[in-house]
N, C-alpha and C positions, 0 to 999 in steps of 0.2 A: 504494500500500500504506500502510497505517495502522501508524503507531510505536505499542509499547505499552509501559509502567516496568515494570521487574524488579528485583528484588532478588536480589543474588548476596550468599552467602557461604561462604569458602572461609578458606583460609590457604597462608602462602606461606613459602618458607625465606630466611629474613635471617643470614646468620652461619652459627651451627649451631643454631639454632630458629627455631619454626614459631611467623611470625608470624600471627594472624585478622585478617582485615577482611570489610566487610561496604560492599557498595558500591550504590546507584542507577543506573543508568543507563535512559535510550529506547533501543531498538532495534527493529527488524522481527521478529526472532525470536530464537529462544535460540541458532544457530550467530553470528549478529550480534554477538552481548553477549559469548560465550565470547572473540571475534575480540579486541573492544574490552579486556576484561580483560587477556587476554595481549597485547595489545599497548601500553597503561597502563601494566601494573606492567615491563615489559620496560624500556620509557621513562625510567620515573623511577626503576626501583631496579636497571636496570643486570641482570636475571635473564632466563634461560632459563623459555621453556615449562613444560618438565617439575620445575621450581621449584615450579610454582605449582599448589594442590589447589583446581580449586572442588568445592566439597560440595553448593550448594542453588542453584538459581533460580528466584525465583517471581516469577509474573507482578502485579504490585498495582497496586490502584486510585488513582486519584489523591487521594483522599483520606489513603489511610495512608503518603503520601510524606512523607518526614522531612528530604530534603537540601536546601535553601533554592536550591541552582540550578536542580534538577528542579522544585520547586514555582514557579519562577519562570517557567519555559521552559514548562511545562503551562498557567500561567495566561494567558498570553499570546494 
């Protein structure tokens, strides 16, 4: 199976606000990347699942990749 970049974004509860981000990643498909999301922001910020809102994921070309790791890992 072929990896494809996505762009997610969403927002997530820090405190008592909702913090945005907006993230890159490869994955096989969109239940892959939701996985990878929640399981990132659980990691590093310590939060549950249902914390976290994604709102958008779209599938982009390598060219309008913007994260210098993804453009790294695709050029390869």
């Amino acid at each position: 199976m072929k990896t494809k970049i996505f762009r997610v974004q969403g927002k997530f509860i820090m405190g008592d606000t909702f913090k945005p981000f907006t993230r890159e990643l490869k994955a096989i498909g969109e239940d892959d990347i939701k996985e990878k999301i929640y399981s990132e922001f659980g990691s590093k910020h310590h939060i549950v699942r249902n914390q976290i809102h994604i709102e958008k994921i779209d599938e982009i070309s390598a060219e309008d990749v913007v994260d210098p790791l993804i453009k790294n890992l695709i050029s390869e």
